[in-house]
C-alpha positions in Angstrom: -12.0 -25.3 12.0 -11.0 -25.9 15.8 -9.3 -28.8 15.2 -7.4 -27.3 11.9 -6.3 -24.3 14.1 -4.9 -26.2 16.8 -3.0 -29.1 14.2 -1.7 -25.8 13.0 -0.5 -24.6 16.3 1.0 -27.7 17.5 3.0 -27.8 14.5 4.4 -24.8 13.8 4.5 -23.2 17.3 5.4 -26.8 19.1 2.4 -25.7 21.4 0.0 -28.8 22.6 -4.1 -27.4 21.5 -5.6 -25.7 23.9 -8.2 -28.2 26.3 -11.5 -27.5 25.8 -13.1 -26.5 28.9 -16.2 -27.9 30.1 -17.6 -31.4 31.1 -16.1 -34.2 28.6 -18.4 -36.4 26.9 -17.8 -39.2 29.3 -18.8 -37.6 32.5 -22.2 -36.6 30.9 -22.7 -40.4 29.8 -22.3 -41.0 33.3 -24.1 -39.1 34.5 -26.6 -40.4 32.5 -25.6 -44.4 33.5 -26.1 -42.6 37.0 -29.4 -40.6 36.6 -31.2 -43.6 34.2 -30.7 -46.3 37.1 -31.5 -43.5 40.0 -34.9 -43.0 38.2 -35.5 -46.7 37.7 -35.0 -47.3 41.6 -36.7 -44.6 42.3 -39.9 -45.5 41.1 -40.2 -48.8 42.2 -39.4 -47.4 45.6 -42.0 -44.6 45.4 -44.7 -48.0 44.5 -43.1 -49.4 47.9 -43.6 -46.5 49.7 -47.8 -46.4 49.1 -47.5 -49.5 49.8 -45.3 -49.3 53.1 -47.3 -46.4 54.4 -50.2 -49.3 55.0 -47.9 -51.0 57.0 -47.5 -50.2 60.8 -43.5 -50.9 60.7 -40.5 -48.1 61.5 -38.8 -49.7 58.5 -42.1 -49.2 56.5 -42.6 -45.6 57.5 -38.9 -44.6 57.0 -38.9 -45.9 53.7 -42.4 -44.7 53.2 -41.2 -40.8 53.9 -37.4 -41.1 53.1 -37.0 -43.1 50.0 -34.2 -44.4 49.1 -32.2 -42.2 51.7 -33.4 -44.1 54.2 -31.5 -47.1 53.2 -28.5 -45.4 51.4 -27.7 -43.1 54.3 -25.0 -39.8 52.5 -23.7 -42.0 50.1 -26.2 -41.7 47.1 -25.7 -37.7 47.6 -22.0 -38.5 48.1 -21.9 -40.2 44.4 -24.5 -37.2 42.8 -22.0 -34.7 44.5 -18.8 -36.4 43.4 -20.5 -36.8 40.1 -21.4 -33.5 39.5 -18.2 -32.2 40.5 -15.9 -34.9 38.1 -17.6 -33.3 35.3 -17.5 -29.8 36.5 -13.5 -30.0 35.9 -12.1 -30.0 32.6 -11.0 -33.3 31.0 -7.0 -31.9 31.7 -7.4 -31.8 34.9 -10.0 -34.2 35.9 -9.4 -36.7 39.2 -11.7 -39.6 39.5 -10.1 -40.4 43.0 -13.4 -39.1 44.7 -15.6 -40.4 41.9 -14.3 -43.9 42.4 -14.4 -43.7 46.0 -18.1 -42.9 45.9 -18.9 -45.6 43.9 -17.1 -47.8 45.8 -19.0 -47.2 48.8 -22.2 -47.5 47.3 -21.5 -50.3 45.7 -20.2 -52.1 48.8 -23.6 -51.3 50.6 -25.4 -52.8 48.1 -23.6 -56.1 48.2 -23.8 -56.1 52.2 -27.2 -54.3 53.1 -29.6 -57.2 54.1 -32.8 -54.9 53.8 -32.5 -54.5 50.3 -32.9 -58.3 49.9 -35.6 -57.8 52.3 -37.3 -55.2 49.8 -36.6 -56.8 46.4 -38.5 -60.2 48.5 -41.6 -57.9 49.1 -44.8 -59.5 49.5 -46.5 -56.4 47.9 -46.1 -57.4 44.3 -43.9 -54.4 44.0 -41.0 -55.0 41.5 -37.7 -53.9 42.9 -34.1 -53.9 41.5 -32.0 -51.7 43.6 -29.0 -54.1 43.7 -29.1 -55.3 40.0 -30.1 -52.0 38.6 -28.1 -49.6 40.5 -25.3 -52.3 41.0 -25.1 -52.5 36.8 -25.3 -48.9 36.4 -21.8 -48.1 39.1 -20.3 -51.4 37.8 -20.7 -49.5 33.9 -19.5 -46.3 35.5 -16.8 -47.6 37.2 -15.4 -49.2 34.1 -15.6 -46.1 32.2 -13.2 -44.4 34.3 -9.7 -44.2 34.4 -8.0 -45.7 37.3 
Protein backbone atom coordinates (compact mmCIF):
# COMPACT_ATOMS: atom_id res chain seq x y z
CA UNK A 1 0.00 0.00 0.00
CA UNK A 2 3.18 2.18 0.90
CA UNK A 3 4.74 1.70 -2.13
CA UNK A 4 1.30 2.37 -4.28
CA UNK A 5 0.90 5.71 -2.24
CA UNK A 6 4.20 7.00 -2.87
CA UNK A 7 4.22 5.81 -7.06
CA UNK A 8 1.14 7.82 -6.69
CA UNK A 9 2.75 10.82 -5.18
CA UNK A 10 5.69 10.91 -7.27
CA UNK A 11 3.57 11.05 -10.24
CA UNK A 12 1.09 13.24 -9.80
CA UNK A 13 2.61 15.68 -7.28
CA UNK A 14 6.35 15.39 -9.00
CA UNK A 15 7.25 14.73 -5.22
CA UNK A 16 10.20 11.92 -4.63
CA UNK A 17 8.50 9.17 -1.71
CA UNK A 18 9.10 9.93 1.44
CA UNK A 19 12.54 7.85 3.02
CA UNK A 20 11.72 5.48 5.39
CA UNK A 21 13.26 6.24 8.51
CA UNK A 22 15.11 3.77 10.42
CA UNK A 23 18.22 1.45 10.02
CA UNK A 24 18.28 0.02 6.22
CA UNK A 25 18.49 -3.56 5.67
CA UNK A 26 22.09 -3.42 5.02
CA UNK A 27 23.37 -1.90 8.11
CA UNK A 28 21.55 -4.63 10.12
CA UNK A 29 23.25 -7.39 7.85
CA UNK A 30 26.29 -5.83 9.03
CA UNK A 31 25.87 -5.68 11.83
CA UNK A 32 25.28 -9.15 11.82
CA UNK A 33 28.65 -9.87 9.45
CA UNK A 34 30.06 -7.78 12.52
CA UNK A 35 28.41 -9.48 15.61
CA UNK A 36 28.69 -13.34 14.01
CA UNK A 37 32.58 -13.03 13.67
CA UNK A 38 32.90 -10.86 17.18
CA UNK A 39 31.18 -14.02 18.81
CA UNK A 40 33.34 -16.46 17.00
CA UNK A 41 36.60 -14.63 18.25
CA UNK A 42 35.31 -14.19 21.24
CA UNK A 43 35.06 -17.62 22.26
CA UNK A 44 38.07 -19.04 21.23
CA UNK A 45 39.62 -16.16 23.23
CA UNK A 46 37.57 -16.80 26.29
CA UNK A 47 39.16 -20.86 25.85
CA UNK A 48 42.63 -18.94 25.68
CA UNK A 49 42.00 -17.00 28.52
CA UNK A 50 41.47 -20.31 31.05
CA UNK A 51 44.13 -21.35 29.60
CA UNK A 52 46.37 -18.15 29.86
CA UNK A 53 45.41 -17.59 33.42
CA UNK A 54 47.80 -20.91 34.14
CA UNK A 55 50.39 -19.10 32.59
CA UNK A 56 52.66 -16.72 34.70
CA UNK A 57 53.17 -14.14 31.56
CA UNK A 58 51.82 -10.22 31.45
CA UNK A 59 50.66 -11.08 28.02
CA UNK A 60 48.82 -14.14 29.45
CA UNK A 61 47.21 -12.23 32.24
CA UNK A 62 46.10 -9.30 30.07
CA UNK A 63 44.57 -11.37 27.72
CA UNK A 64 43.40 -13.63 30.46
CA UNK A 65 41.28 -10.50 32.10
CA UNK A 66 40.92 -8.11 29.02
CA UNK A 67 39.96 -10.28 26.14
CA UNK A 68 40.17 -9.26 23.01
CA UNK A 69 40.69 -5.48 24.20
CA UNK A 70 43.73 -6.23 25.24
CA UNK A 71 45.06 -6.71 21.88
CA UNK A 72 42.58 -4.53 19.81
CA UNK A 73 43.15 -1.45 22.00
CA UNK A 74 39.64 1.40 21.15
CA UNK A 75 39.33 0.16 17.85
CA UNK A 76 36.92 -2.82 18.16
CA UNK A 77 34.60 -0.28 20.28
CA UNK A 78 35.58 2.28 17.60
CA UNK A 79 33.95 -0.09 14.74
CA UNK A 80 30.79 -1.34 17.35
CA UNK A 81 30.34 2.53 17.86
CA UNK A 82 30.65 3.57 14.22
CA UNK A 83 28.53 0.61 13.53
CA UNK A 84 25.80 1.34 15.63
CA UNK A 85 25.67 4.85 14.63
CA UNK A 86 25.74 4.10 10.45
CA UNK A 87 22.56 2.33 11.08
CA UNK A 88 21.08 4.74 13.54
CA UNK A 89 20.82 7.30 10.42
CA UNK A 90 18.37 6.91 7.80
CA UNK A 91 19.48 5.36 4.48
CA UNK A 92 19.00 9.33 2.93
CA UNK A 93 21.32 10.54 4.89
CA UNK A 94 23.70 7.86 5.74
CA UNK A 95 27.80 8.50 5.61
CA UNK A 96 30.02 5.53 5.73
CA UNK A 97 33.13 7.87 5.98
CA UNK A 98 33.49 6.88 9.79
CA UNK A 99 32.25 3.27 9.18
CA UNK A 100 35.00 2.78 6.60
CA UNK A 101 37.50 4.35 8.62
CA UNK A 102 36.94 1.96 11.50
CA UNK A 103 37.22 -0.84 9.49
CA UNK A 104 40.14 0.29 8.04
CA UNK A 105 41.92 0.54 11.18
CA UNK A 106 41.00 -2.67 12.46
CA UNK A 107 41.71 -4.31 9.55
CA UNK A 108 45.18 -2.83 9.29
CA UNK A 109 45.96 -4.14 12.88
CA UNK A 110 45.17 -7.38 12.11
CA UNK A 111 47.43 -7.60 9.11
CA UNK A 112 50.40 -6.00 11.27
CA UNK A 113 49.87 -7.17 14.93
CA UNK A 114 52.56 -9.93 15.49
CA UNK A 115 50.77 -11.39 18.73
CA UNK A 116 47.90 -12.52 16.97
CA UNK A 117 50.15 -14.89 15.01
CA UNK A 118 51.58 -15.53 18.32
CA UNK A 119 48.00 -16.56 19.60
CA UNK A 120 46.57 -18.42 16.50
CA UNK A 121 50.37 -20.60 16.98
CA UNK A 122 49.28 -21.42 20.66
CA UNK A 123 50.67 -24.50 22.14
CA UNK A 124 47.36 -24.86 24.17
CA UNK A 125 45.38 -26.71 21.56
CA UNK A 126 43.09 -23.75 21.56
CA UNK A 127 41.74 -23.01 18.04
CA UNK A 128 41.98 -19.35 17.13
CA UNK A 129 40.98 -17.31 14.07
CA UNK A 130 41.05 -13.69 14.88
CA UNK A 131 42.74 -12.66 11.58
CA UNK A 132 40.84 -14.98 9.15
CA UNK A 133 37.53 -14.72 10.90
CA UNK A 134 37.36 -11.18 11.88
CA UNK A 135 39.58 -10.24 8.67
CA UNK A 136 36.63 -12.01 6.36
CA UNK A 137 33.89 -10.54 8.27
CA UNK A 138 35.33 -6.44 7.70
CA UNK A 139 36.61 -7.49 4.29
CA UNK A 140 32.41 -8.62 3.56
CA UNK A 141 31.48 -5.44 5.37
CA UNK A 142 33.59 -3.26 3.64
CA UNK A 143 32.48 -4.44 0.29
CA UNK A 144 28.90 -3.95 1.17
CA UNK A 145 29.36 -0.34 1.56
CA UNK A 146 29.26 2.39 -0.64
CA UNK A 147 32.43 4.25 -1.15
Amino acid sequence: MREEQDAWVARVLGVPPRARPGPARDARQLMGIWNGAKETVDEQIGKLQVAFREVEHPLGKAVADRGLTALTGRLVVGLQVALRNYAAVPDVGRDATALLGAIDGLMALLASEPVLSLLEENPFGVPVTIRTTLGTALHAMRDALPH
